[in-house]
PASEBA-1860 file (N, C-alpha, C; in nm, 3 decimals):
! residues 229
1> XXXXXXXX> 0.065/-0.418/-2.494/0.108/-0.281/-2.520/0.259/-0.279/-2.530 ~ 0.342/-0.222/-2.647/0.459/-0.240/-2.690/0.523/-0.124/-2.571 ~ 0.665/-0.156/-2.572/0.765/-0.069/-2.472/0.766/-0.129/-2.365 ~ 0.902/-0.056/-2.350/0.968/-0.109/-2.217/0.951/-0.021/-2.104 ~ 0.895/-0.155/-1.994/0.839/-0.129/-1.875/0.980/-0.085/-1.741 ~ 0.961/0.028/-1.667/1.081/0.006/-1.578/1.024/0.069/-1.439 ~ 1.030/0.016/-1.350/0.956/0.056/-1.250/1.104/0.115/-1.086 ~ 1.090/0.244/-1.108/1.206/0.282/-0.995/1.106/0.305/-0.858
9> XXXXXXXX> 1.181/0.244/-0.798/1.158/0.235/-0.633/1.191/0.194/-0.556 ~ 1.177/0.139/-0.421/1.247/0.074/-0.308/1.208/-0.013/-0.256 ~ 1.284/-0.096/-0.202/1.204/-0.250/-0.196/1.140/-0.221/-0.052 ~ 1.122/-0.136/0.049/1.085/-0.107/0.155/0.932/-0.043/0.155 ~ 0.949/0.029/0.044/0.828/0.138/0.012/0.668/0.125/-0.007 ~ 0.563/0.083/0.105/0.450/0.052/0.050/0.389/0.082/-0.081 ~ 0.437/0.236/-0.106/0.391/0.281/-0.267/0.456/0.211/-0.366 ~ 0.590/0.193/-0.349/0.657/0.067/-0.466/0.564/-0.018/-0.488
17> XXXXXXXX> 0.527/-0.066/-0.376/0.500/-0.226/-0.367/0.366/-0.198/-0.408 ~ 0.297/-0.135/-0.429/0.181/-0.148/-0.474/0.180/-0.088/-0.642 ~ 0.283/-0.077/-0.732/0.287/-0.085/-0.816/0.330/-0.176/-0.897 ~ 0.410/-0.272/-0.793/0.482/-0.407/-0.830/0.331/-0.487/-0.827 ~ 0.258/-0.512/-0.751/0.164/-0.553/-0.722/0.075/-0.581/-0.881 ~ 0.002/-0.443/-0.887/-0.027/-0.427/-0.988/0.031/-0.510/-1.144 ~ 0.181/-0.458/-1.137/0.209/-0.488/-1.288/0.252/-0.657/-1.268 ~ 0.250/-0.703/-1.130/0.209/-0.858/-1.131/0.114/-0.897/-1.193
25> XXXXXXXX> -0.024/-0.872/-1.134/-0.162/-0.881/-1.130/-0.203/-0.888/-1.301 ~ -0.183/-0.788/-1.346/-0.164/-0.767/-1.536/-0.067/-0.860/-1.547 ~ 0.038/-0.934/-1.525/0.099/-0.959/-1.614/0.218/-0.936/-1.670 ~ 0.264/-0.776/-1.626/0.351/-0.726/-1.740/0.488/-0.719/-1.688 ~ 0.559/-0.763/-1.763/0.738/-0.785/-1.757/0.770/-0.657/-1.736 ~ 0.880/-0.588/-1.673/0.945/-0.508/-1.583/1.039/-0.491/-1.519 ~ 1.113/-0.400/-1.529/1.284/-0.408/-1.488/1.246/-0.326/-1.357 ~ 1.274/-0.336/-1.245/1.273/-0.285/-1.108/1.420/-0.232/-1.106
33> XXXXXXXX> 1.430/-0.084/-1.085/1.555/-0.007/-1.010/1.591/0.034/-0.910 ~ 1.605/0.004/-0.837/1.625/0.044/-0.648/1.660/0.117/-0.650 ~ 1.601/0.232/-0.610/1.636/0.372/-0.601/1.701/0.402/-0.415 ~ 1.840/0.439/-0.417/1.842/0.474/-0.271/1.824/0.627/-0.177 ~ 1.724/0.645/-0.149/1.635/0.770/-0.144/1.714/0.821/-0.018 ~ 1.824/0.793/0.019/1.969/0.929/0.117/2.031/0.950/-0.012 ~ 2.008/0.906/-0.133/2.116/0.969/-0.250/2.049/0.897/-0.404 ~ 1.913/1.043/-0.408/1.838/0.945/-0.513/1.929/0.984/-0.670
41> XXXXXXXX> 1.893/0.912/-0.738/1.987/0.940/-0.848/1.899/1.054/-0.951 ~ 1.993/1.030/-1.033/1.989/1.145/-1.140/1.821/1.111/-1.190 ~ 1.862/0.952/-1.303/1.696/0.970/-1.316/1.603/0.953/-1.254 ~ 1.592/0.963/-1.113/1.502/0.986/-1.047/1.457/1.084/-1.005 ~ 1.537/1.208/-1.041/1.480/1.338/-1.050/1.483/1.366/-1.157 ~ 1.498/1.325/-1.238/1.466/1.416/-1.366/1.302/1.335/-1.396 ~ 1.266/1.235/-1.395/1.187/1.146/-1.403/1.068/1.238/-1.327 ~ 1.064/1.254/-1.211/1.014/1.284/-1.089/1.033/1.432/-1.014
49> XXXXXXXX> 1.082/1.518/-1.122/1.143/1.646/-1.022/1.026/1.745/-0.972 ~ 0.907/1.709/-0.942/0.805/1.821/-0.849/0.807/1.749/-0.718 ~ 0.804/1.572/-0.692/0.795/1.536/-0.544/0.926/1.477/-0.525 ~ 1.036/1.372/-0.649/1.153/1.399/-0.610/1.093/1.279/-0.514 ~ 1.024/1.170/-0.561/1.002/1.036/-0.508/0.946/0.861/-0.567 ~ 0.999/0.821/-0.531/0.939/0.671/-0.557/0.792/0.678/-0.563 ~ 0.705/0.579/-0.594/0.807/0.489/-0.723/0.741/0.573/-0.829 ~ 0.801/0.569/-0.969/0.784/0.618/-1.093/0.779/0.512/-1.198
57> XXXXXXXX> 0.686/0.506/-1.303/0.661/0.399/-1.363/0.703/0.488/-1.488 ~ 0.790/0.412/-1.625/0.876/0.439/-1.713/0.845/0.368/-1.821 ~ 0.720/0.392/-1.909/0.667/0.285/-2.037/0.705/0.383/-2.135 ~ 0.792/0.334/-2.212/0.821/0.326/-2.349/0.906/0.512/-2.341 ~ 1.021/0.509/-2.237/1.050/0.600/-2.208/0.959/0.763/-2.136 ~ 0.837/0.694/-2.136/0.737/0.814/-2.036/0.738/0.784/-1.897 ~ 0.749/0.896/-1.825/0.736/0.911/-1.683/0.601/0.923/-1.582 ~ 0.557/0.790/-1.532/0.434/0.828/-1.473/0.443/0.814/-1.312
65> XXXXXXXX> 0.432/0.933/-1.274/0.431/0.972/-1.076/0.318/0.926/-1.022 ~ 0.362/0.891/-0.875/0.240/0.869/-0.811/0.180/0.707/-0.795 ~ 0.142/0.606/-0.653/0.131/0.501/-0.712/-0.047/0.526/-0.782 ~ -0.104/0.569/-0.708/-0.237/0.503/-0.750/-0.276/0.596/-0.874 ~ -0.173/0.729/-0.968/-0.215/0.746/-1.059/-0.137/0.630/-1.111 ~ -0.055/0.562/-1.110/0.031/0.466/-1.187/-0.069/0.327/-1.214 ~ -0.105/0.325/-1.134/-0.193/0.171/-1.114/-0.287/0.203/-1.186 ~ -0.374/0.346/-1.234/-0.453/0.386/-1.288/-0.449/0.377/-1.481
73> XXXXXXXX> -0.339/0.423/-1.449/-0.222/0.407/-1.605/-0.220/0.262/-1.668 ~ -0.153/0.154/-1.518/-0.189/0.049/-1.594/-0.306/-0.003/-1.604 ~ -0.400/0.019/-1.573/-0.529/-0.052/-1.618/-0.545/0.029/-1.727 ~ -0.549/0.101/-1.750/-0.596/0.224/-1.907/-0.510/0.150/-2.023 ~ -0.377/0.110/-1.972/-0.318/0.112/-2.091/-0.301/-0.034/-2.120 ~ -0.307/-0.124/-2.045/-0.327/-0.275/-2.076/-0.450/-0.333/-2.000 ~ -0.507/-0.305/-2.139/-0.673/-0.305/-2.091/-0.670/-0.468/-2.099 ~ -0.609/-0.643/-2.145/-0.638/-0.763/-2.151/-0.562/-0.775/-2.027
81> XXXXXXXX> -0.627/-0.885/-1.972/-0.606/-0.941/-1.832/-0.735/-0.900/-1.701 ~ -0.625/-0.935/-1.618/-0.764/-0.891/-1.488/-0.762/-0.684/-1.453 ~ -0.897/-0.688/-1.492/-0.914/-0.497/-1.435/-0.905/-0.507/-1.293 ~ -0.787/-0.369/-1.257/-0.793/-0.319/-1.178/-0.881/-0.238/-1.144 ~ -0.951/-0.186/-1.172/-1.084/-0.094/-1.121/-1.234/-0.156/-1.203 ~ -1.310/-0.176/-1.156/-1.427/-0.219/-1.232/-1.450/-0.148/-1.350 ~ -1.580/-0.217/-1.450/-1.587/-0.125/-1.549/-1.693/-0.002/-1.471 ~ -1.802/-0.066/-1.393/-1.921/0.010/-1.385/-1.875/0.143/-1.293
89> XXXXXXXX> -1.924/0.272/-1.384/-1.880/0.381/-1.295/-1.914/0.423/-1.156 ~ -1.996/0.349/-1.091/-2.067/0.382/-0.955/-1.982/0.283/-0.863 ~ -1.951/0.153/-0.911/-1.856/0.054/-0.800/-1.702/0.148/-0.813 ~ -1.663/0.213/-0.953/-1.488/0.267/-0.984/-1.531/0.391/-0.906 ~ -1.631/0.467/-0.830/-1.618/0.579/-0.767/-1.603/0.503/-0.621 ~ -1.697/0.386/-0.549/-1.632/0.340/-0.478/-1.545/0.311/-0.421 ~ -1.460/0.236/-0.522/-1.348/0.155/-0.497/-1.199/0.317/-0.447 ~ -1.256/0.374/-0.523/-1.164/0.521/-0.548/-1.193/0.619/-0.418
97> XXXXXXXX> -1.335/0.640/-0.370/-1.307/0.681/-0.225/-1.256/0.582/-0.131 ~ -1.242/0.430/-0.138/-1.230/0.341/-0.017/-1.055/0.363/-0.021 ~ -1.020/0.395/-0.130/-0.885/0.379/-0.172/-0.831/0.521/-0.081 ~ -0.892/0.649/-0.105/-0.831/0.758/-0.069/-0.888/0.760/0.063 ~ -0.946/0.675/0.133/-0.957/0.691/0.280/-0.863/0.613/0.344 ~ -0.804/0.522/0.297/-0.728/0.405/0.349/-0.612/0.486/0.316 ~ -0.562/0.542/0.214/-0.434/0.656/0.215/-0.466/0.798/0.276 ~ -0.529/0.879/0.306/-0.570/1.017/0.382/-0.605/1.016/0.528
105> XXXXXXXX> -0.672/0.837/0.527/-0.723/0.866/0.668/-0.610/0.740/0.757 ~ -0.610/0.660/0.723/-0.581/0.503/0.787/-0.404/0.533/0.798 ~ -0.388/0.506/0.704/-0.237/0.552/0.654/-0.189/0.654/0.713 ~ -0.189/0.763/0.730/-0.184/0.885/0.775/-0.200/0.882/0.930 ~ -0.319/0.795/0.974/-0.284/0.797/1.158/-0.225/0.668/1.237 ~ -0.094/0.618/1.115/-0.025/0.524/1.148/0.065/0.569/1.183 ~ 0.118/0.674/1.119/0.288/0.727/1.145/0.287/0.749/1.241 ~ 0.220/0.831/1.317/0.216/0.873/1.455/0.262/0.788/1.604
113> XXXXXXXX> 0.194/0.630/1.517/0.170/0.543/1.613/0.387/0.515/1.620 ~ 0.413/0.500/1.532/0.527/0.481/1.483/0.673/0.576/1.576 ~ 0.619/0.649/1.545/0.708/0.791/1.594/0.707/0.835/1.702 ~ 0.592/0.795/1.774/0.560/0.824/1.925/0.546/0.721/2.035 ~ 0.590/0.744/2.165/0.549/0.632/2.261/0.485/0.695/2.397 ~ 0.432/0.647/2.490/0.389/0.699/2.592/0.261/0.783/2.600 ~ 0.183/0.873/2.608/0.068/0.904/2.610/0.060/0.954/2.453 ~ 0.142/0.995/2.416/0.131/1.033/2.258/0.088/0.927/2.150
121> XXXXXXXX> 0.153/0.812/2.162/0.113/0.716/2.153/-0.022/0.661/2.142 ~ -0.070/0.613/2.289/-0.214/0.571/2.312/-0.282/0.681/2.222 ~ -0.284/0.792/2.229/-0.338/0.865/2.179/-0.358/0.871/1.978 ~ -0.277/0.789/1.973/-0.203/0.767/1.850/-0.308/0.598/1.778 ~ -0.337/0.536/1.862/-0.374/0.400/1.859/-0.484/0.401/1.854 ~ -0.593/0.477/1.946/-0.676/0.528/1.950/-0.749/0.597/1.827 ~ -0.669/0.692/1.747/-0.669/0.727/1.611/-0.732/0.618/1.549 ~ -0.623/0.506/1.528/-0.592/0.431/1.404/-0.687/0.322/1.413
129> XXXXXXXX> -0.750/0.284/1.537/-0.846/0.193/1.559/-0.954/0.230/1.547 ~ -1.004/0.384/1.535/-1.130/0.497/1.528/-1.161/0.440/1.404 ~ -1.037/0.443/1.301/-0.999/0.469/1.132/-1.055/0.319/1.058 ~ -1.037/0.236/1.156/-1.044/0.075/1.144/-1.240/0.070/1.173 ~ -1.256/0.118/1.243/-1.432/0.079/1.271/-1.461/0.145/1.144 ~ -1.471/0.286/1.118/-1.455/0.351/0.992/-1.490/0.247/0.891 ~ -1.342/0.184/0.868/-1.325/0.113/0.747/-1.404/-0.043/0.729 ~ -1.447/-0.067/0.878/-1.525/-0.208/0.884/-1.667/-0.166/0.889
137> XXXXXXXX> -1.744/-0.066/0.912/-1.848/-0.075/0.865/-1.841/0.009/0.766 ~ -1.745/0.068/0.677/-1.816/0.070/0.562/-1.798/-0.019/0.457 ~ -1.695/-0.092/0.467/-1.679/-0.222/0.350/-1.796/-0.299/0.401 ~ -1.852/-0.304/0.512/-1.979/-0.388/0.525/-2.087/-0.343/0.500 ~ -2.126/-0.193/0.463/-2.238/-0.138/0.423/-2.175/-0.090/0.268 ~ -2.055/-0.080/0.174/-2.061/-0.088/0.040/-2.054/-0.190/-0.043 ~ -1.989/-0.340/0.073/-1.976/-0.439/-0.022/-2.072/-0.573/0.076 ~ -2.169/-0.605/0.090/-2.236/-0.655/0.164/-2.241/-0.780/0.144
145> XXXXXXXX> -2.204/-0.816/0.002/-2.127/-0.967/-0.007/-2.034/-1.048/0.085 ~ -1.997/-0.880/0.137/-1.805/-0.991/0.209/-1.710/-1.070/0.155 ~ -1.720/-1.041/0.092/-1.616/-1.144/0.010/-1.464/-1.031/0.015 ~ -1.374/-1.136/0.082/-1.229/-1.062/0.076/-1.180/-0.991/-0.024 ~ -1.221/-1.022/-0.151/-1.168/-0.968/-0.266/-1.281/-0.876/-0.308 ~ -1.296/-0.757/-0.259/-1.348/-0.647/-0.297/-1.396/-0.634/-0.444 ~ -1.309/-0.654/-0.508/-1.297/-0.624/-0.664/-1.399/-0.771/-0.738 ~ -1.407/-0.853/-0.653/-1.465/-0.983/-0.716/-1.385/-1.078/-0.729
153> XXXXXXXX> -1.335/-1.150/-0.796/-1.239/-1.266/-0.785/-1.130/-1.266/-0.790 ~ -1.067/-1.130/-0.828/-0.899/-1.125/-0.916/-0.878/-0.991/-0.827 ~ -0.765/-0.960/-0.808/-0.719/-0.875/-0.670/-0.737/-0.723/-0.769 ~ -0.743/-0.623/-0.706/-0.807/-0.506/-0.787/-0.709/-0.363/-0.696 ~ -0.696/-0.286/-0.763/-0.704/-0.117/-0.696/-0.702/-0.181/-0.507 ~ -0.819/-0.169/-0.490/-0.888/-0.126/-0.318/-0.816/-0.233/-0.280 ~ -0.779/-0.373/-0.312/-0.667/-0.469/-0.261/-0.550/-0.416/-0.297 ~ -0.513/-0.362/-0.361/-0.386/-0.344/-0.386/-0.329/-0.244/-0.257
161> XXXXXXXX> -0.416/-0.150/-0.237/-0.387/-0.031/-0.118/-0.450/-0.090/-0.017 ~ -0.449/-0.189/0.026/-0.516/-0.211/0.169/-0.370/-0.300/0.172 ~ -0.355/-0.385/0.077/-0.227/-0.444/0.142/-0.152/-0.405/0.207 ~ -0.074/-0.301/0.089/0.023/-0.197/0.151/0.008/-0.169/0.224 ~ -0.090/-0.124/0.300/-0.083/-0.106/0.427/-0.104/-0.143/0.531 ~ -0.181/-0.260/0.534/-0.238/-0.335/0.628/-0.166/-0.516/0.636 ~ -0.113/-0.519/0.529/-0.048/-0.654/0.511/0.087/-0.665/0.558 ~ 0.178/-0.578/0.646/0.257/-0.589/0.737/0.237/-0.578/0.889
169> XXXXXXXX> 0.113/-0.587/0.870/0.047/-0.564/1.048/0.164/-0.666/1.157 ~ 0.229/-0.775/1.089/0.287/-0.855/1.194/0.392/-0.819/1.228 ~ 0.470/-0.749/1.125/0.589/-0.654/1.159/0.578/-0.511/1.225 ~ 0.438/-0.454/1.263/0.413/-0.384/1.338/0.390/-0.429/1.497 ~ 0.329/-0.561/1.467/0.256/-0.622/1.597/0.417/-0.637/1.686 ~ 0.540/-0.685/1.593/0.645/-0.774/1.683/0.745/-0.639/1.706 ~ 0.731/-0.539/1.647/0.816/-0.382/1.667/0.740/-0.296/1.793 ~ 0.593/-0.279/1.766/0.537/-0.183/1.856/0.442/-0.260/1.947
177> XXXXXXXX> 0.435/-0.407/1.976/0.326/-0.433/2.050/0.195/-0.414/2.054 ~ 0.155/-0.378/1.921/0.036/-0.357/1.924/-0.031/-0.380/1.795 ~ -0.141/-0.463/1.851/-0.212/-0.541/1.736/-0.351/-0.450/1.690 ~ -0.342/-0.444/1.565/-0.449/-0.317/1.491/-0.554/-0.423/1.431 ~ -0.481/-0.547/1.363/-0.625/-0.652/1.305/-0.667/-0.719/1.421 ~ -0.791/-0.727/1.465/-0.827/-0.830/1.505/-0.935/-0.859/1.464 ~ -0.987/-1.009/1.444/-1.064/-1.061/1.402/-1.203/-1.016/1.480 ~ -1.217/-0.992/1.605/-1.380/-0.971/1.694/-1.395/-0.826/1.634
185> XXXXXXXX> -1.279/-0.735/1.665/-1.315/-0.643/1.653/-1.355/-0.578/1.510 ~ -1.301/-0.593/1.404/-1.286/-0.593/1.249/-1.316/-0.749/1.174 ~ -1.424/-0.860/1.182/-1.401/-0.929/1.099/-1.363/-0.913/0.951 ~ -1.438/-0.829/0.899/-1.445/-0.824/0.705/-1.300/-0.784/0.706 ~ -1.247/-0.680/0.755/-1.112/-0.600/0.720/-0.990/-0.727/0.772 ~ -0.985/-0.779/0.898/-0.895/-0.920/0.911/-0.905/-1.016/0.806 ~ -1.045/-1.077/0.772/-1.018/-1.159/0.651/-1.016/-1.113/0.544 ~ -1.014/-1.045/0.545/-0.953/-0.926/0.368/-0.803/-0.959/0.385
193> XXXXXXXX> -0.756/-0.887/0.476/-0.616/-0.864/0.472/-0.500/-0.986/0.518 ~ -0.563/-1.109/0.543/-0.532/-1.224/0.593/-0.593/-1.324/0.408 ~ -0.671/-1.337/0.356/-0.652/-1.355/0.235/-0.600/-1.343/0.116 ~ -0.550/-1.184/0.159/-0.469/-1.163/0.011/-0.345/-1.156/0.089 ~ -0.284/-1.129/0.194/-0.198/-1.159/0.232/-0.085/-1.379/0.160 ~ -0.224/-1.452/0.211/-0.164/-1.583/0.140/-0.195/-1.600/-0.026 ~ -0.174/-1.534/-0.110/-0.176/-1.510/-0.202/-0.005/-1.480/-0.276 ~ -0.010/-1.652/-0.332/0.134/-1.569/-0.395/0.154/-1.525/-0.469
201> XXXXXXXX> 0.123/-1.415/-0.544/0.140/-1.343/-0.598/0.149/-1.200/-0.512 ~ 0.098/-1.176/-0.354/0.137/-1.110/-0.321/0.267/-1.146/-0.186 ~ 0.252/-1.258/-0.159/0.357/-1.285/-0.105/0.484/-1.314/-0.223 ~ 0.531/-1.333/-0.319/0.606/-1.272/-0.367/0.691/-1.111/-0.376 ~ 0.566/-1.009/-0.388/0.610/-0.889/-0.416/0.636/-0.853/-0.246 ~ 0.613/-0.929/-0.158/0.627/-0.889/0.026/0.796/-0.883/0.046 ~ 0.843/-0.823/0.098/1.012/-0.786/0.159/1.030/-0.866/0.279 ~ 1.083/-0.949/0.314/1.117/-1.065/0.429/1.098/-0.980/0.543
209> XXXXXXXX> 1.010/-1.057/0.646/0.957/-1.012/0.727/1.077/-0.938/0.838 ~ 1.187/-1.028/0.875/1.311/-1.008/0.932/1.348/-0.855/0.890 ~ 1.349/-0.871/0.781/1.425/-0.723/0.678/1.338/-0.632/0.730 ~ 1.195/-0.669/0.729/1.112/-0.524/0.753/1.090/-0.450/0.899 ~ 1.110/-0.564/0.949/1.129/-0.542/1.102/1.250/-0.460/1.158 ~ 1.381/-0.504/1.094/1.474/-0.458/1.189/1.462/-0.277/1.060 ~ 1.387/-0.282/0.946/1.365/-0.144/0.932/1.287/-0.002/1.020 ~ 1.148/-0.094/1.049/1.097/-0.005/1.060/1.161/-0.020/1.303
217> XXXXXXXX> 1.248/-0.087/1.291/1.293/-0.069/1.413/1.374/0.022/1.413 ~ 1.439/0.083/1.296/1.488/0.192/1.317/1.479/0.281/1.276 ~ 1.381/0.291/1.217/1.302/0.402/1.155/1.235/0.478/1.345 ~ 1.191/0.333/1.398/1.120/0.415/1.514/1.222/0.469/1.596 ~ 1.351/0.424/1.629/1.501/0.423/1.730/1.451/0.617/1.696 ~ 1.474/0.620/1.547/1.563/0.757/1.500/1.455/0.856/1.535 ~ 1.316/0.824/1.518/1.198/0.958/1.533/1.177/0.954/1.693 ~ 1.192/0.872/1.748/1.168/0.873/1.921/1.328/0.960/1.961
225> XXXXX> 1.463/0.927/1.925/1.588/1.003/1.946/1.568/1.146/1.858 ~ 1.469/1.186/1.756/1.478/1.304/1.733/1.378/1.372/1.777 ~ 1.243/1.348/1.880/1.154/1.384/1.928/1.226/1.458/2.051 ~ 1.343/1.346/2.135/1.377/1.380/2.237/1.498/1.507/2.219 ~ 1.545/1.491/2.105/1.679/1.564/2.122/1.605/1.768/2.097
END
């Protein structure tokens, strides 16, 4: 598909990274713009002006918001290579609720864990491990194969958003002490996310573990000092 690809976002940003992911996965050449979101720039709001966020995907001068409508975009529009979403419409409704539970539900009772310490906290962990049984018996009652790669052999959609979020678990484990994969408790979801994790193609698009750590260490410093103040 002719035009130029430009993908604005932040090298920190799970939603970036799962559009980088993607236009790995296809194949497709791409200029990455680091957008610095305390002073986003011009075309990043004009690009983006209803959420006025990362990342935004930019083919052939069009603006597409949102990662997983973006990831959606690229499979539609460079249909040769490996599909991101299956063809058959009953596995692509699948793959599409497993996707919006892992962002509405999983995702969503992480921050908490993040932002809070002390009974708020536990309370917080508790959540996110509820979210995790959730997610291990139902990848074991929709995909009964087991096989890490959801999608079948070539990394898909439902890998792409489980990474993001689940494929920095070690930079959570060495910031907050607390380990969310474990293998007894979650097998299918640990070796999911421990397989595509050694995958280079996604260890490429990964941000050095060091880097992500002393981020989200102060990401937590600043929401625990603005809880208290």
């Amino acid at each position: 598909m002719a035009g130029k690809v430009v993908l604005h976002g932040m090298w920190a940003s799970p939603y970036s990274r799962r559009v980088e992911l993607a236009l790995k996965v296809k194949g497709i050449e791409y200029e990455f713009v680091e957008e610095d979101l305390t002073s986003k720039s011009e075309a990043l709001l004009r690009y983006n002006p209803v959420h006025k966020k990362v990342p935004v995907l930019v083919h052939d001068g069009k603006p597409i918001a949102e990662s997983l409508v973006i990831i959606e975009y690229i499979d539609e529009t460079w249909t040769e290579g490996p599909r991101l979403l299956p063809q058959d419409p009953f596995e692509r409704a699948k793959v599409r609720f497993w996707a919006g539970f892992l962002q509405q539900q999983l995702f969503e009772a992480m921050f908490p864990v993040i932002k809070t310490d002390g009974e708020a906290q536990e309370r917080a962990v508790k959540e996110v491990h509820e979210k995790l049984k959730v997610l291990e018996e139902g990848i074991k009652g929709s995909y009964p194969e087991g096989s890490p790669f959801v999608n079948g052999d070539s990394v898909g959609l439902l890998d792409i958003v489980v990474c993001s979020i689940l494929g920095s678990h070690k930079v959570q484990e060495e910031v907050l002490g607390i380990k969310f994969l474990d293998p007894e408790k979650y097998p299918r979801v640990t070796s999911w996310v421990t397989a595509l994790t050694e995958l280079p193609l996604v260890k490429e698009a990964t941000p050095p573990h060091e880097k992500m750590v002393g981020l989200l260490q102060f990401l937590r410093a600043r929401a625990l000092k603005s809880a208290a103040a």
